[in-house]
VOPAGU-2260 file (C-alpha; in pm, 1 decimal, decimal comma):
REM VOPAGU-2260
SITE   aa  ch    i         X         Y         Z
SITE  UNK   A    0   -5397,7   -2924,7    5678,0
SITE  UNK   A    1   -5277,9   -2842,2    6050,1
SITE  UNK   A    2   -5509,8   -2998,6    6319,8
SITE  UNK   A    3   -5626,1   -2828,9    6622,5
SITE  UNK   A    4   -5340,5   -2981,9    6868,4
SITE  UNK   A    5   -4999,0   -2889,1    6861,8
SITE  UNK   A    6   -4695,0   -2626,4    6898,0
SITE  UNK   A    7   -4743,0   -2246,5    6846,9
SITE  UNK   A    8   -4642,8   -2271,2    6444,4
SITE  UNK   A    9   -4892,7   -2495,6    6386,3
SITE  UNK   A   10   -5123,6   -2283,3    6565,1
SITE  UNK   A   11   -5082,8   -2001,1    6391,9
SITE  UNK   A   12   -5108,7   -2152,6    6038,8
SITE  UNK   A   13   -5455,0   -2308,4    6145,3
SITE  UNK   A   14   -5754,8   -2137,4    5973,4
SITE  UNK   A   15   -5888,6   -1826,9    6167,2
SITE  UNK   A   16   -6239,1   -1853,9    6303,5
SITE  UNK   A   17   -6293,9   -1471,5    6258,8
SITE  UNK   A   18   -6616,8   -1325,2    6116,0
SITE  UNK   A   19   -6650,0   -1085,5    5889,1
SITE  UNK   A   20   -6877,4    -863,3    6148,0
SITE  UNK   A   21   -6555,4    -921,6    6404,3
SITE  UNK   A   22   -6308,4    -780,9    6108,6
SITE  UNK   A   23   -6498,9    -467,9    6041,3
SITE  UNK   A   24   -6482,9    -383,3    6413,4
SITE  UNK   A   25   -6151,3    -441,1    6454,1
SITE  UNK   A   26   -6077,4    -206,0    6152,3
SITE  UNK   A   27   -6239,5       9,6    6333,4
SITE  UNK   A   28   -6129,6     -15,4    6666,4
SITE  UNK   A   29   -5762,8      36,0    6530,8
SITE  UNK   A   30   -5866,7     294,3    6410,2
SITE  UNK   A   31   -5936,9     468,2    6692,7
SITE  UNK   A   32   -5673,7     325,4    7007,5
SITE  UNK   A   33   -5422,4     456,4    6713,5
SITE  UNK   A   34   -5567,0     794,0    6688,0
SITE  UNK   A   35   -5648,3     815,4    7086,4
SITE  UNK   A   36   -5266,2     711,9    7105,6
SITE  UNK   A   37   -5149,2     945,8    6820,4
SITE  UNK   A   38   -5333,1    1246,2    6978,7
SITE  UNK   A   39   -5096,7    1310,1    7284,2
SITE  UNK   A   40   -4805,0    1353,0    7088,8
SITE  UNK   A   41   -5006,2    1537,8    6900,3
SITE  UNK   A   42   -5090,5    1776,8    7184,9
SITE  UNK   A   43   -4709,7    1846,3    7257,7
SITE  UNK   A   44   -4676,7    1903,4    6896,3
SITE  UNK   A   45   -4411,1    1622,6    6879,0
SITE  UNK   A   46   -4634,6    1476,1    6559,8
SITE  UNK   A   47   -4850,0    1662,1    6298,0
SITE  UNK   A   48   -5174,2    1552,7    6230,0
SITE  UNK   A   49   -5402,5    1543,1    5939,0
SITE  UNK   A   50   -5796,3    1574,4    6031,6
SITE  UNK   A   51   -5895,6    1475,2    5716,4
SITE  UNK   A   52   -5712,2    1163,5    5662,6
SITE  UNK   A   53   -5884,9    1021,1    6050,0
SITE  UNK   A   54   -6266,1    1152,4    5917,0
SITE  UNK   A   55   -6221,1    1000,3    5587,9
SITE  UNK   A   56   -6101,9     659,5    5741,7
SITE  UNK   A   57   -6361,4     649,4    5997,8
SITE  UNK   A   58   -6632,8     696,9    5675,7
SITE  UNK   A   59   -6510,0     370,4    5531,3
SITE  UNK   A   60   -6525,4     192,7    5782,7
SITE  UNK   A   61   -6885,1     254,0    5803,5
SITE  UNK   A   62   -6932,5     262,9    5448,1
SITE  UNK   A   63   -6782,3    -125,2    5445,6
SITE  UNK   A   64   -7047,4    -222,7    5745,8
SITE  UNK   A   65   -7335,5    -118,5    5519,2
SITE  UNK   A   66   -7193,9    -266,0    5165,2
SITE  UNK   A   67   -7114,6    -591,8    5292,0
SITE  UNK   A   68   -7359,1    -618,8    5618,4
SITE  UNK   A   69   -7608,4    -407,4    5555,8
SITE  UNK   A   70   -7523,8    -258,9    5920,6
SITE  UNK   A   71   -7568,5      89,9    5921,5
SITE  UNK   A   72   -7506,0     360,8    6193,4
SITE  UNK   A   73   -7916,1     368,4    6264,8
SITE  UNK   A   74   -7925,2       0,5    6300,8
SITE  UNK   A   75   -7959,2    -321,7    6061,2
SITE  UNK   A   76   -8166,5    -281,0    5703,4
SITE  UNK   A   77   -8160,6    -557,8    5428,3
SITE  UNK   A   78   -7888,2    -471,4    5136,2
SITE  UNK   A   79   -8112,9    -257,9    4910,3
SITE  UNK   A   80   -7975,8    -155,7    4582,4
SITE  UNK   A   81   -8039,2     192,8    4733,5
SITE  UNK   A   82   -7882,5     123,6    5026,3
SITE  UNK   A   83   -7571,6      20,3    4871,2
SITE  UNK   A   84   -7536,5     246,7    4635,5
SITE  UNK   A   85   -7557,5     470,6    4983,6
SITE  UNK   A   86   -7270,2     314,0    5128,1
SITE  UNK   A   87   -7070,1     356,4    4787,3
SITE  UNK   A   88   -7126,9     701,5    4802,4
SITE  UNK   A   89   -7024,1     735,8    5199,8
SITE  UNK   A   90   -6703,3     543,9    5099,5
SITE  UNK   A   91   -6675,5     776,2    4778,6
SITE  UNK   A   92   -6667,5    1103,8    4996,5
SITE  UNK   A   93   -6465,7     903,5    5272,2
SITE  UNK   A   94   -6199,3     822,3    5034,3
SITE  UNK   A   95   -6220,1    1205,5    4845,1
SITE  UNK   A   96   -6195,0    1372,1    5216,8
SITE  UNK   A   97   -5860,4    1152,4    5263,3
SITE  UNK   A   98   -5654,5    1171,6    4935,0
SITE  UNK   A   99   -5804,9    1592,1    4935,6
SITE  UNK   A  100   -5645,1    1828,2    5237,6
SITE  UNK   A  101   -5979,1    2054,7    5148,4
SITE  UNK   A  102   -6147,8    2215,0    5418,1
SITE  UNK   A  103   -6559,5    2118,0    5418,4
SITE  UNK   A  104   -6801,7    2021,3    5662,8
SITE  UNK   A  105   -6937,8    1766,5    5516,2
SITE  UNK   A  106   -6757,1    1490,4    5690,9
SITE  UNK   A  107   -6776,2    1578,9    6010,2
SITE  UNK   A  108   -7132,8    1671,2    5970,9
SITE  UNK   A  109   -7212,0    1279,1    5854,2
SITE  UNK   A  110   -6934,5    1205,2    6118,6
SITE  UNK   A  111   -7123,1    1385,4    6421,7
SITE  UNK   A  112   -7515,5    1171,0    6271,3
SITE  UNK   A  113   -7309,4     873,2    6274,9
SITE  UNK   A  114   -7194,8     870,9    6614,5
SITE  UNK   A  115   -7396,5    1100,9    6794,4
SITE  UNK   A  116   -7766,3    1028,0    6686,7
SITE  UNK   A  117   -7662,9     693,5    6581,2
SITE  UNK   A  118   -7525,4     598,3    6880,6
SITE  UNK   A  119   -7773,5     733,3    7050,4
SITE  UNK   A  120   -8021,8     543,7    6851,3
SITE  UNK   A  121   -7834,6     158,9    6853,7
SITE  UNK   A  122   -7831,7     225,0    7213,8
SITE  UNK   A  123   -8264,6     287,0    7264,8
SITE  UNK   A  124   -8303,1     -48,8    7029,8
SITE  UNK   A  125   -8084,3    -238,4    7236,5
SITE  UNK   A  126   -8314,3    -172,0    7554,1
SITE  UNK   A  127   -8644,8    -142,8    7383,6
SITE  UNK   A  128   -8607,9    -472,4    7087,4
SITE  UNK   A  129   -8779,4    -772,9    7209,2
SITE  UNK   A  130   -8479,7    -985,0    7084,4
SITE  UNK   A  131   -8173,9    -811,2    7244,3
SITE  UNK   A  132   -8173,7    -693,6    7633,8
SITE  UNK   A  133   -8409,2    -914,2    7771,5
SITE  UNK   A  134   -8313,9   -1166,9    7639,0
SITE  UNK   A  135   -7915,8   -1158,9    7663,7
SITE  UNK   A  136   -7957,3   -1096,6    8019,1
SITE  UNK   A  137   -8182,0   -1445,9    8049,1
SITE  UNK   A  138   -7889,1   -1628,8    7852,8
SITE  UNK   A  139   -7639,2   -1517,1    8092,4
SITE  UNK   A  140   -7251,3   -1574,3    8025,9
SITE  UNK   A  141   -7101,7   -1423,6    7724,6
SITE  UNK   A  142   -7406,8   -1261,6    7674,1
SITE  UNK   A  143   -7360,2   -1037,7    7962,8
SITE  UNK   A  144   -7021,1    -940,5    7809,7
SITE  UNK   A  145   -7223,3    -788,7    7500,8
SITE  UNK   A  146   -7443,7    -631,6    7707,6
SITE  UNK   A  147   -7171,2    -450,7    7887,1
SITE  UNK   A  148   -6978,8    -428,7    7527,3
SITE  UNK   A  149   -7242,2    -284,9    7325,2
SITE  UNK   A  150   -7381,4       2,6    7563,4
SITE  UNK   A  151   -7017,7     102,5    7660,0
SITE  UNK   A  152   -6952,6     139,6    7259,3
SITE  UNK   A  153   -7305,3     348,7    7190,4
SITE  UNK   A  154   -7211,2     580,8    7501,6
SITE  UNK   A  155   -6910,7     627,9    7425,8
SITE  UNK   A  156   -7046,9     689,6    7035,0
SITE  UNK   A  157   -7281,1     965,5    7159,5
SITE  UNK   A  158   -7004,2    1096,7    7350,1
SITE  UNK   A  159   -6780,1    1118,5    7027,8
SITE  UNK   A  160   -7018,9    1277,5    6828,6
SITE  UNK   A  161   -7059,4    1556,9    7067,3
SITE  UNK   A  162   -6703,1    1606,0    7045,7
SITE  UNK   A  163   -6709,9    1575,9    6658,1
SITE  UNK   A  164   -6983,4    1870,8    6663,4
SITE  UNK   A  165   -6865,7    2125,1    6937,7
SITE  UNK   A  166   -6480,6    2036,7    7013,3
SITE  UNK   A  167   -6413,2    2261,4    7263,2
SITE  UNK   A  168   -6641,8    2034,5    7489,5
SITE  UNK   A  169   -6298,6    1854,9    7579,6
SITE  UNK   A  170   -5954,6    1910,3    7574,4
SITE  UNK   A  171   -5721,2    1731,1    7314,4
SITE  UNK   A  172   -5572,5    1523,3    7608,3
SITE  UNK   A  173   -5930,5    1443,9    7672,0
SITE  UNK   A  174   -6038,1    1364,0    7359,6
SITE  UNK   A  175   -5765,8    1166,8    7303,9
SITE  UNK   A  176   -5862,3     918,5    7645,6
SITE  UNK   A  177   -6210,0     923,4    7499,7
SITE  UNK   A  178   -6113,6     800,4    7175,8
SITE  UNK   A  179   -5874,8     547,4    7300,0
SITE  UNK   A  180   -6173,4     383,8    7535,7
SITE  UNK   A  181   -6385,8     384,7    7258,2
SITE  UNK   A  182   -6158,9     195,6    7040,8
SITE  UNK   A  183   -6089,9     -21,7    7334,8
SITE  UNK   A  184   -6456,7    -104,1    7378,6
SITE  UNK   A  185   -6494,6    -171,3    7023,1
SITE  UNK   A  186   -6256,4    -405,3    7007,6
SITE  UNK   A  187   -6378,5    -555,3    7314,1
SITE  UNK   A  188   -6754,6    -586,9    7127,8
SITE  UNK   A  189   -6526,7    -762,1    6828,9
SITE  UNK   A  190   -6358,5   -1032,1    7025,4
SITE  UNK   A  191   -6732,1   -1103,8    7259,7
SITE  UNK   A  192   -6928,8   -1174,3    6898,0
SITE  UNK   A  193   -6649,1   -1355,1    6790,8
SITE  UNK   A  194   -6713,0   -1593,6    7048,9
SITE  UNK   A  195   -7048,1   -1551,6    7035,3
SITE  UNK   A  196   -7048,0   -1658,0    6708,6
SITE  UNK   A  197   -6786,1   -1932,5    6777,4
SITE  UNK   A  198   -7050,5   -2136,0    7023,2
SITE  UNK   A  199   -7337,5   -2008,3    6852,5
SITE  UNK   A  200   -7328,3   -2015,4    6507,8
SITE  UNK   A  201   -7649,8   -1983,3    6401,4
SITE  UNK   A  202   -7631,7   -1656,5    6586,9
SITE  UNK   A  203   -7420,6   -1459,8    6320,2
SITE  UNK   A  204   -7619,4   -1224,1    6119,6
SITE  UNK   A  205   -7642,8   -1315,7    5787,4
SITE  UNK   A  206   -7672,2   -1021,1    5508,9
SITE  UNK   A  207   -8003,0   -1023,2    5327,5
SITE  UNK   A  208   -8211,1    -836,5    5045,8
SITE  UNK   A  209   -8222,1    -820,9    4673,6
SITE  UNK   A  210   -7825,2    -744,5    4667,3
SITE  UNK   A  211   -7728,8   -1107,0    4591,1
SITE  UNK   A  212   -7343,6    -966,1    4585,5
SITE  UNK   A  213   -7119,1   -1145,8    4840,8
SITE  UNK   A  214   -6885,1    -976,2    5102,6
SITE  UNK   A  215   -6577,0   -1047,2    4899,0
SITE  UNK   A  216   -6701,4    -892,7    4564,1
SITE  UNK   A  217   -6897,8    -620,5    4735,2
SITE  UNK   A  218   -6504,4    -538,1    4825,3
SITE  UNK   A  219   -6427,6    -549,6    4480,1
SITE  UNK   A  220   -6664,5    -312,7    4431,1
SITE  UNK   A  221   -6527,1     -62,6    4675,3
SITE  UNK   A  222   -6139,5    -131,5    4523,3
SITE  UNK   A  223   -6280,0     -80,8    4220,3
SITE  UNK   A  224   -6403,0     231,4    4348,1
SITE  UNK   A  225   -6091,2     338,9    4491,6
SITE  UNK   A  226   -5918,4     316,2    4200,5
SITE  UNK   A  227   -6135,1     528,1    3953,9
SITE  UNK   A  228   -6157,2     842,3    4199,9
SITE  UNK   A  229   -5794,7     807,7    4271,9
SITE  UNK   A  230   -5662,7     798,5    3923,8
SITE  UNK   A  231   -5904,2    1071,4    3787,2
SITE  UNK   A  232   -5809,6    1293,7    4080,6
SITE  UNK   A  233   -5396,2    1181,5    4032,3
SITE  UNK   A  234   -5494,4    1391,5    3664,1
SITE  UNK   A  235   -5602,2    1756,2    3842,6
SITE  UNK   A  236   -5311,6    1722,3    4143,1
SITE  UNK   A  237   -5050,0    1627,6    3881,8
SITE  UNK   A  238   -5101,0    1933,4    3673,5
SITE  UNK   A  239   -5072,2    2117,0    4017,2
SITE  UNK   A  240   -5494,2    2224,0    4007,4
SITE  UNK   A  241   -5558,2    1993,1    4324,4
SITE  UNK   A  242   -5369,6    1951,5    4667,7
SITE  UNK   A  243   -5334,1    1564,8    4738,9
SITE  UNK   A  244   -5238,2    1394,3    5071,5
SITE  UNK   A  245   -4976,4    1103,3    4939,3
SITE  UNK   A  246   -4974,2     924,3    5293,1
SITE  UNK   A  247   -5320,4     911,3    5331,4
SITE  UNK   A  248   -5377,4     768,9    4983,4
SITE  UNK   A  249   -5142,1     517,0    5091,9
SITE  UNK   A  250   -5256,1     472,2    5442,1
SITE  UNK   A  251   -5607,7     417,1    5288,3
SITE  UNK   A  252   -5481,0     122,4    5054,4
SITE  UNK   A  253   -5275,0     -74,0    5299,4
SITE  UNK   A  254   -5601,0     -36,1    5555,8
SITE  UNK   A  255   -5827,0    -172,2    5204,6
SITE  UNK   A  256   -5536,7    -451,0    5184,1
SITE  UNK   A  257   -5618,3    -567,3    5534,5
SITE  UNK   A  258   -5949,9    -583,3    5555,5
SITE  UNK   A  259   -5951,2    -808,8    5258,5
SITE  UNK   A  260   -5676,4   -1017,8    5423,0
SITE  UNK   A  261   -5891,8   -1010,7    5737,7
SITE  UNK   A  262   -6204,3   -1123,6    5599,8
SITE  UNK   A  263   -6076,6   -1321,7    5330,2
SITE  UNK   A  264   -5733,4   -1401,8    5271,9
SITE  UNK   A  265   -5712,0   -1215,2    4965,1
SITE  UNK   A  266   -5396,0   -1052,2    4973,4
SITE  UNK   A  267   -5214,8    -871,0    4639,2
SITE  UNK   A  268   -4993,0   -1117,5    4591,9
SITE  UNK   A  269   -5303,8   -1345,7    4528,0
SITE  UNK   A  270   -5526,7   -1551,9    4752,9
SITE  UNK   A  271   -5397,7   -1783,8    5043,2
SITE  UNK   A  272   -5571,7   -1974,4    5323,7
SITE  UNK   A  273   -5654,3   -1727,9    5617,0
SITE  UNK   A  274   -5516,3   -1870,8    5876,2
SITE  UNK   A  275   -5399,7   -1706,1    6203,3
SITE  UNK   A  276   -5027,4   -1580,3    6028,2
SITE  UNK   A  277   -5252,4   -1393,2    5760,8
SITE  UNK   A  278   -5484,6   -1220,8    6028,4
SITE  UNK   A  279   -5167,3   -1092,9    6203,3
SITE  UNK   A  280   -4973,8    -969,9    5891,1
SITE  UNK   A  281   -5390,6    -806,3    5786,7
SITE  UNK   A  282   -5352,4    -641,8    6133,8
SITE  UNK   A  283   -4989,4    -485,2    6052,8
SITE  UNK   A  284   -5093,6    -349,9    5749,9
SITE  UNK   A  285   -5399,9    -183,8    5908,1
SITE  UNK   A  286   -5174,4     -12,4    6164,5
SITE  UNK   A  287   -4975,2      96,7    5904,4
SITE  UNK   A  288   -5205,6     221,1    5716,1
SITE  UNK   A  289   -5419,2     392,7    5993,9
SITE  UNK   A  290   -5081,0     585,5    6088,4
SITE  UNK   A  291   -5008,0     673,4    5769,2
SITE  UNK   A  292   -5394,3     848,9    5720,8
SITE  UNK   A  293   -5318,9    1034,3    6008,2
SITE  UNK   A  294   -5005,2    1143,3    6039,1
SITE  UNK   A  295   -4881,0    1298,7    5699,1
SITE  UNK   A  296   -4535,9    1188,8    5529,7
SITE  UNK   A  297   -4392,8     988,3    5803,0
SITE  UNK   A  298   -4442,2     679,5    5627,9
SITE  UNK   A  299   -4464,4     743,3    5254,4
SITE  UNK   A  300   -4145,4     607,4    5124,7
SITE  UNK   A  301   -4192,7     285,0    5310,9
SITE  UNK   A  302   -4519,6     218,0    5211,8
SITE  UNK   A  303   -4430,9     362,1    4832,3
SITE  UNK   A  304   -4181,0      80,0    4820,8
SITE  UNK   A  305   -4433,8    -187,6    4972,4
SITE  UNK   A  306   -4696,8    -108,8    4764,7
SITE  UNK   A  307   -4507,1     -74,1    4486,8
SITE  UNK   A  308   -4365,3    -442,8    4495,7
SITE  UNK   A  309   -4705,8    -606,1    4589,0
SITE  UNK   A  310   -4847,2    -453,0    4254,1
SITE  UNK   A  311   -4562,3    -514,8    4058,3
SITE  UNK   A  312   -4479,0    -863,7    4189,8
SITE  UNK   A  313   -4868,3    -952,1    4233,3
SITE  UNK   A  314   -4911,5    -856,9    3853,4
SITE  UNK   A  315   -4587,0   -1050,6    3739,7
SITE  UNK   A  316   -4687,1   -1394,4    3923,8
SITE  UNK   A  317   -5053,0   -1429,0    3758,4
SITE  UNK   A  318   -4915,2   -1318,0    3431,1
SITE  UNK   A  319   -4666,8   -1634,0    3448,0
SITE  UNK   A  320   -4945,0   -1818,9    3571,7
SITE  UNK   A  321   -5177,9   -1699,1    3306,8
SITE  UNK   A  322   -4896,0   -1760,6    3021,6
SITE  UNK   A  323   -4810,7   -2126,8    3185,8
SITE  UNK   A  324   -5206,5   -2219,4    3175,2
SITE  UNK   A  325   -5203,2   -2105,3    2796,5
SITE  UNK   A  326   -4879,6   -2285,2    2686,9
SITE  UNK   A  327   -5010,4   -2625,6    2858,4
SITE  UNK   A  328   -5390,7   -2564,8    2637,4
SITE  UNK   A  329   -5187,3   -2523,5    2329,2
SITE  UNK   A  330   -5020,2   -2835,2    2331,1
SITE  UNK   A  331   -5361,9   -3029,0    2307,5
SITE  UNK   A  332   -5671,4   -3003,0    2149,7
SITE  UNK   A  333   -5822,7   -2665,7    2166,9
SITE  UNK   A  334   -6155,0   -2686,3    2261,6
SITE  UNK   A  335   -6376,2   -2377,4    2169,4
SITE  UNK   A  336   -6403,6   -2109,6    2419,0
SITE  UNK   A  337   -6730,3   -1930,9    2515,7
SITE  UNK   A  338   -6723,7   -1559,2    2468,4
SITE  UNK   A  339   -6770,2   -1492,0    2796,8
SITE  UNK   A  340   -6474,6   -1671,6    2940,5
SITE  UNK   A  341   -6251,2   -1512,4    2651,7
SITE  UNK   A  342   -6371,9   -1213,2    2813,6
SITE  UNK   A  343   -6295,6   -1307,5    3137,4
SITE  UNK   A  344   -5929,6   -1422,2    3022,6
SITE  UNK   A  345   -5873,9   -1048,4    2897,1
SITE  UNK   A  346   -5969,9    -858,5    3149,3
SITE  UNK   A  347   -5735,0   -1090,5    3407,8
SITE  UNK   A  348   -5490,8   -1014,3    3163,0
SITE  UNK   A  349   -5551,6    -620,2    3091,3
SITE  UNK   A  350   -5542,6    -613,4    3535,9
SITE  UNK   A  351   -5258,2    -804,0    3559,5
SITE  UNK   A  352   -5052,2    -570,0    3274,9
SITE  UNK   A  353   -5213,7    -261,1    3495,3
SITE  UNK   A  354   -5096,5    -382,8    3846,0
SITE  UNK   A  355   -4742,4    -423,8    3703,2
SITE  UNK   A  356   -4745,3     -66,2    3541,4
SITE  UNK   A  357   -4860,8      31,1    3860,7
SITE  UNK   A  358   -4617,4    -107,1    4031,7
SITE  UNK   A  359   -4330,9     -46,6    3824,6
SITE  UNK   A  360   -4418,6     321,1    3809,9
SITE  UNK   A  361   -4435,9     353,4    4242,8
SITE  UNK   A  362   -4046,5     173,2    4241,1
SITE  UNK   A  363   -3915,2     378,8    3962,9
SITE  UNK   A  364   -4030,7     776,0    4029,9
SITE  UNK   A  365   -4062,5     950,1    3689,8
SITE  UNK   A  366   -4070,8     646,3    3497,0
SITE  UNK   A  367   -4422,2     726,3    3429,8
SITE  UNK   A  368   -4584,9    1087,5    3412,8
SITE  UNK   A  369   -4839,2    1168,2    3694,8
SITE  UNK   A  370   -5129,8    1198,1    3410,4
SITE  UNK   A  371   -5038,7     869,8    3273,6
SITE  UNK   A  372   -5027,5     706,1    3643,4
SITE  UNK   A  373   -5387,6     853,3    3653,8
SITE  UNK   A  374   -5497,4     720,7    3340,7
SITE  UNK   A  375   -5349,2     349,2    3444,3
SITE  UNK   A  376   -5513,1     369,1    3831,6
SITE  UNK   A  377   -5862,5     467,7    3684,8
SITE  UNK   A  378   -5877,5     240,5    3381,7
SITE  UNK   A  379   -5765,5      -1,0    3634,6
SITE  UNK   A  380   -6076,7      31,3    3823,2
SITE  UNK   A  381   -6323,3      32,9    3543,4
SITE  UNK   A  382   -6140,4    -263,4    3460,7
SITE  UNK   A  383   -6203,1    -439,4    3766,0
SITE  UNK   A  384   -6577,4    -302,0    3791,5
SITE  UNK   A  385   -6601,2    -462,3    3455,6
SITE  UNK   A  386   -6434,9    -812,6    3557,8
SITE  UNK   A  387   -6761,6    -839,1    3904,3
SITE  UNK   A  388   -6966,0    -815,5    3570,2
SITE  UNK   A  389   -6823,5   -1080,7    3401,4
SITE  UNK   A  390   -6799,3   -1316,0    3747,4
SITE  UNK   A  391   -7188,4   -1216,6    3763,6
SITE  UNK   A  392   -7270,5   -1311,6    3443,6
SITE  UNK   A  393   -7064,5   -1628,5    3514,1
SITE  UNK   A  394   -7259,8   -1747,4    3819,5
SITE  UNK   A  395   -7583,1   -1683,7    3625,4
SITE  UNK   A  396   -7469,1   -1927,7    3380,5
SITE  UNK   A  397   -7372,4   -2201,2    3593,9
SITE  UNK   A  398   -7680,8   -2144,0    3774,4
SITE  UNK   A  399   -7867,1   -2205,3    3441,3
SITE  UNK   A  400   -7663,8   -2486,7    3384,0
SITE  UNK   A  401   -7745,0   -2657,9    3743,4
SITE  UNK   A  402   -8143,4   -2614,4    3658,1
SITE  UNK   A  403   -8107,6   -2792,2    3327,2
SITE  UNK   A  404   -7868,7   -3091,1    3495,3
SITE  UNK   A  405   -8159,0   -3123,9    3806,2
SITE  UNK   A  406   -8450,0   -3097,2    3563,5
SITE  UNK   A  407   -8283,4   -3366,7    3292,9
């Protein structure tokens, strides 16, 4: 463990103080200096550009706010089953407007109520709550940094959803300095809260209501997601009845990669301390991936390769692991298993055999057929959907188990 004094490397392998409420800005801030920077070559027509891929994005990102914070565009509400099952859906459409070039106004209609009466709205409770305004202004310090950090964001919010819902308001050179202040200011807001949060601990919001999932596995949830829509849509586009945007399917997983790396220093290779080095490496993949959602094909056959060996080499290592673990219980006594961790033990195993398929198939093109790759990405979520059930019923056991050890 690295202490707090020393050179740069040790520095940078110390654990990040970075909350998850800092990470989701950030994702989303990136999201839009890249696009503000994107859209002037854009404009000269150096770049092509992909609407669908940036609306999509900017969806998740506020579909991940309300599944893991229960922060929504129209302010905070506890994590309702309804409300989550709300941002699942947003994130559903978000991720069907990226992988689908399809023309609909769906998107930019939520879009437009996200930013433009939403903004609008976060802006009037900052002002009018008794707990916000007032008194930041009395606490002074940092606290006048939010003030100036949060009303720049909603303003500039309101101002984006105007442009979202009548776009000849601006030109694209505009709309692309708009978009790159906004970005700017939101990840202004991210750094102020985290060191808000740094000094004031007890400050950070903490997600409540009857969802008892955490961040991490209401993640899971959304991968798992990812994975079903994207495999039983691979089926249609493979037999040529569906268009399908490659890069943005790609672009969308790296950006899914980072924010668990971010938040939690889960990456697919397994999970590792998140320390400074892993928020850095979260942040490249999130730039890549951003570009890659909204600029078509310039960055498939990297990212095909990268993705590719993170599944495939991910998979391998816990299958070794997995096998060493199992040789090492067979040389002793073998104690009898309860069903549910057998269960447990074959669904690590059936994701593991997936990931490498997965893999494998994104190295080696037409090693697999396109249906097939379907089949493996959507079974591969139900999979995982299947596994936060197992986990659940886990932690209810162990919670039975600690009342009957207190009350012995």
């Amino acid at each position: 463990m690295t202490g707090k004094t020393g050179g740069p490397g040790t520095a940078i392998l110390r654990e990040a103080d970075l909350p998850l409420e800092s990470v989701m800005l950030i994702i989303g801030g990136m999201t839009m200096v890249i696009a503000g920077l994107l859209l002037f070559p854009v404009e000269r027509g150096a770049l092509p550009y992909y609407e669908n891929g940036l609306y999509g994005l900017l969806l998740i990102t506020f579909a991940l706010q309300i599944i893991t914070l229960g922060r929504t565009p129209l302010g905070d509400l506890p994590r309702s089953r309804p409300l989550f099952a709300l941002g699942i859906l947003i994130a559903a459409l978000g991720m069907t407007t990226c992988f689908l070039p399809l023309a609909t106004p769906l998107p930019r209609v939520l879009l437009f109520i996200c930013f433009g009466p939403g903004g609008l709205l976060l802006l009037l409770q900052m002002f009018l709550a008794a707990d916000k305004f007032r008194n930041w202004a009395q606490y002074g310090g940092i606290f006048r940094h939010l003030i100036f950090a949060c009303a720049s964001v909603y303003l500039l919010s309101i101002l984006i959803g105007l442009v979202i819902w009548w776009r000849e308001l601006m030109t694209t050179r505009q709309i692309a300095f708009v978009v790159l202040f906004f970005g700017a200011a939101i990840l202004y807001l991210a750094e102020v809260l985290r060191r808000i949060y740094g000094s004031y601990p007890e400050a950070q919001r903490r997600p409540v209501g009857e969802v008892g999932l955490s961040a991490e596995r209401s993640m899971l949830v959304l991968v798992g997601v990812f994975m079903m829509i994207l495999g039983s849509l691979l089926v249609p586009v493979s037999l040529g009845l569906l268009p399908f945007s490659a890069s943005a399917q790609l672009g969308l997983l790296m950006v899914i990669f980072a924010v668990q790396m971010l938040a939690f220093g889960s990456t697919p290779l397994g999970p590792f301390t998140r320390s400074w080095l892993m928020v850095v490496c979260g942040l490249l993949f999130a730039a890549l991936g951003i570009v890659s959602c909204i600029v078509p094909g310039i960055l498939v056959s990297p990212l095909t390769v990268l993705v590719g060996v993170l599944n495939l080499l991910g998979g391998a290592a816990a299958l070794a692991q997995m096998w060493s673990q199992a040789a090492r219980r067979r040389k002793g006594p073998r104690p009898t298993v309860p069903p549910v961790l057998e269960r447990l033990f074959l669904t690590q195993l059936t994701l593991n055999i997936l990931a490498v398929m997965f893999g494998a198939s994104m190295l080696i093109p037409g090693l697999v057929p396109g249906v097939v790759i379907g089949v493996i990405l959507a079974a591969n979520g139900g999979v995982l959907l299947y596994l936060l059930h197992v986990l659940t019923v886990l932690d209810g056991l162990r919670a039975g188990m600690e009342v009957i050890d207190q009350t012995a």
